[in-house]
Chimera marker file (.cmm) of the C-alpha trace (Angstrom):
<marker_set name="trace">
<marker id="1" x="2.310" y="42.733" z="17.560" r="1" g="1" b="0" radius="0.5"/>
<marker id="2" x="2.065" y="39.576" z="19.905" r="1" g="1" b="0" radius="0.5"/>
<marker id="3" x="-1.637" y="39.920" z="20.537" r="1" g="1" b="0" radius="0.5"/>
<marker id="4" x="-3.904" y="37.083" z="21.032" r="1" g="1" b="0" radius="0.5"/>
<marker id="5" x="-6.835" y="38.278" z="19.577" r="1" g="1" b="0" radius="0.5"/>
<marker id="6" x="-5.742" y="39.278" z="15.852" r="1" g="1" b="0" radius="0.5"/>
<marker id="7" x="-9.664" y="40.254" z="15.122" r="1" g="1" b="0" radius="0.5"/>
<marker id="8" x="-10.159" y="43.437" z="14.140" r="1" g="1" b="0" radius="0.5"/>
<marker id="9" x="-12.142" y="45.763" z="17.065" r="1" g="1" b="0" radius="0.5"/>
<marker id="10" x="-15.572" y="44.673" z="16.579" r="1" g="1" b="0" radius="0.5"/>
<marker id="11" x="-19.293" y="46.533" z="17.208" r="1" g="1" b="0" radius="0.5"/>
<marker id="12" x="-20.146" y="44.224" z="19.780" r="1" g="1" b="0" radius="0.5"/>
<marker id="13" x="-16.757" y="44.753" z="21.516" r="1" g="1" b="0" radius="0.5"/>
<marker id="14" x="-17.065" y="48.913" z="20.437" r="1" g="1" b="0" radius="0.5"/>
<marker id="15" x="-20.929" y="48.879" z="22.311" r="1" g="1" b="0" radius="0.5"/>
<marker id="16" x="-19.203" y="46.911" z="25.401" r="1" g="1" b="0" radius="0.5"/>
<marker id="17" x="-17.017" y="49.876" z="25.840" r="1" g="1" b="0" radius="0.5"/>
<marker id="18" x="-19.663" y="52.803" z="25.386" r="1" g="1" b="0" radius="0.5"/>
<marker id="19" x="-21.492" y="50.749" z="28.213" r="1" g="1" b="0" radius="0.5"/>
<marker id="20" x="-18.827" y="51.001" z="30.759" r="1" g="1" b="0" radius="0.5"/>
<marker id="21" x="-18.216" y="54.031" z="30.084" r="1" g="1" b="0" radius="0.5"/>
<marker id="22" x="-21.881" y="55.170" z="29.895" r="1" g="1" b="0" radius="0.5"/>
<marker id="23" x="-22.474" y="53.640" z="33.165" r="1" g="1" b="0" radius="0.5"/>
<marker id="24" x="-19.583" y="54.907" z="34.873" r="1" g="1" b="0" radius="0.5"/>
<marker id="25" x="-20.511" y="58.247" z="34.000" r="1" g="1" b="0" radius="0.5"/>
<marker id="26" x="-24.404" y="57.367" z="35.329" r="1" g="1" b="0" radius="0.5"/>
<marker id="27" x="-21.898" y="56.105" z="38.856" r="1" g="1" b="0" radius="0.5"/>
<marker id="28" x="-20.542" y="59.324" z="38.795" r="1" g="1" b="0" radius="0.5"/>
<marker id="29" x="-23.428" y="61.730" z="38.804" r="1" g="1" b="0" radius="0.5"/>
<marker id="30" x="-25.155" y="59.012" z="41.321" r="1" g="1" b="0" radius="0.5"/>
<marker id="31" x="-22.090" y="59.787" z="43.695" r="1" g="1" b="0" radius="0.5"/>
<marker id="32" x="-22.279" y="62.940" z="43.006" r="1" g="1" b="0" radius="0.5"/>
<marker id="33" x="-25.607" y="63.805" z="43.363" r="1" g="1" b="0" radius="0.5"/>
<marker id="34" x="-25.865" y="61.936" z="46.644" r="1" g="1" b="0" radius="0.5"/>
<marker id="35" x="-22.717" y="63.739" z="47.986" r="1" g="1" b="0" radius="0.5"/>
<marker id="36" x="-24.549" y="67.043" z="47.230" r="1" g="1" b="0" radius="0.5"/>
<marker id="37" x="-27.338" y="65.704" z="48.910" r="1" g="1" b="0" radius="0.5"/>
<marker id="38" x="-26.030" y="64.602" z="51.671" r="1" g="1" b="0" radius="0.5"/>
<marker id="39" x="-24.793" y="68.384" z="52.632" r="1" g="1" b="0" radius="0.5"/>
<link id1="1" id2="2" r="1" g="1" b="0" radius="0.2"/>
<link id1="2" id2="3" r="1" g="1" b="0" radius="0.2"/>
<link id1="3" id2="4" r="1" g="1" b="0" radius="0.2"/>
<link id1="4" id2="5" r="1" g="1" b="0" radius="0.2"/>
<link id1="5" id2="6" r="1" g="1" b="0" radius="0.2"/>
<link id1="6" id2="7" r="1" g="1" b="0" radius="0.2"/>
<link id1="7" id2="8" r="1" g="1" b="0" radius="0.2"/>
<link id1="8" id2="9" r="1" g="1" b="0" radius="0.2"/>
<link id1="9" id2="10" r="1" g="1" b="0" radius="0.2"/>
<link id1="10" id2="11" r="1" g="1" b="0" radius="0.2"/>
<link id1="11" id2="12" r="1" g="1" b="0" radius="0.2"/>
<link id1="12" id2="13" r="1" g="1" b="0" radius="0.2"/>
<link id1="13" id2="14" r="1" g="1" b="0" radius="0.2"/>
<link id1="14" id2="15" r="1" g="1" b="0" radius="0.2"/>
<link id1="15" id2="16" r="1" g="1" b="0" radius="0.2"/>
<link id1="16" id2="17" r="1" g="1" b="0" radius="0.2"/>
<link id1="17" id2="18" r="1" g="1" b="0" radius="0.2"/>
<link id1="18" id2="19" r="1" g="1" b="0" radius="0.2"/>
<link id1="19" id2="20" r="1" g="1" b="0" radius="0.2"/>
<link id1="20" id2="21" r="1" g="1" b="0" radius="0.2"/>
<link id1="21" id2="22" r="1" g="1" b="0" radius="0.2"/>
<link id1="22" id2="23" r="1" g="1" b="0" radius="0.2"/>
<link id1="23" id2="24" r="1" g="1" b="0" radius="0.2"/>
<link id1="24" id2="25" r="1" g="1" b="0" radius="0.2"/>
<link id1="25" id2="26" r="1" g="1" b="0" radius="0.2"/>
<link id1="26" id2="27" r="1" g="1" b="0" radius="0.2"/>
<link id1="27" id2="28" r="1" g="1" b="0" radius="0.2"/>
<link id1="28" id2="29" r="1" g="1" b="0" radius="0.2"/>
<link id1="29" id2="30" r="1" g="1" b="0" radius="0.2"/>
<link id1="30" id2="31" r="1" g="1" b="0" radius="0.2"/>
<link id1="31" id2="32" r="1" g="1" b="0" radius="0.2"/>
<link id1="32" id2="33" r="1" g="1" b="0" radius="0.2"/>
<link id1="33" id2="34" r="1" g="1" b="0" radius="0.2"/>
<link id1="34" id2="35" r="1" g="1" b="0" radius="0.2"/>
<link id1="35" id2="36" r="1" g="1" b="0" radius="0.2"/>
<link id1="36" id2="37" r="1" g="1" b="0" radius="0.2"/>
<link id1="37" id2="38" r="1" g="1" b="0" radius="0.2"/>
<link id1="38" id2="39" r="1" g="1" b="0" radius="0.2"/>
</marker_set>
């Protein structure tokens, strides 16, 4: 594997990733919900 980082996957980097993805999903609904608003 020519990877730079050889660290294992760590919390802080695991809790990074539920972030984005937590507040992508809150983007989403936002859009959503102001799409359904909208009409």
């Amino acid at each position: 594997m020519s990877s730079t980082h050889e660290t294992p996957p760590d919390p802080v980097r695991n809790a990074f990733d539920r972030g984005v993805v937590a507040c992508g999903r809150i983007a989403a609904w936002l859009v959503f919900v102001a799409m359904a608003i909208s009409v």
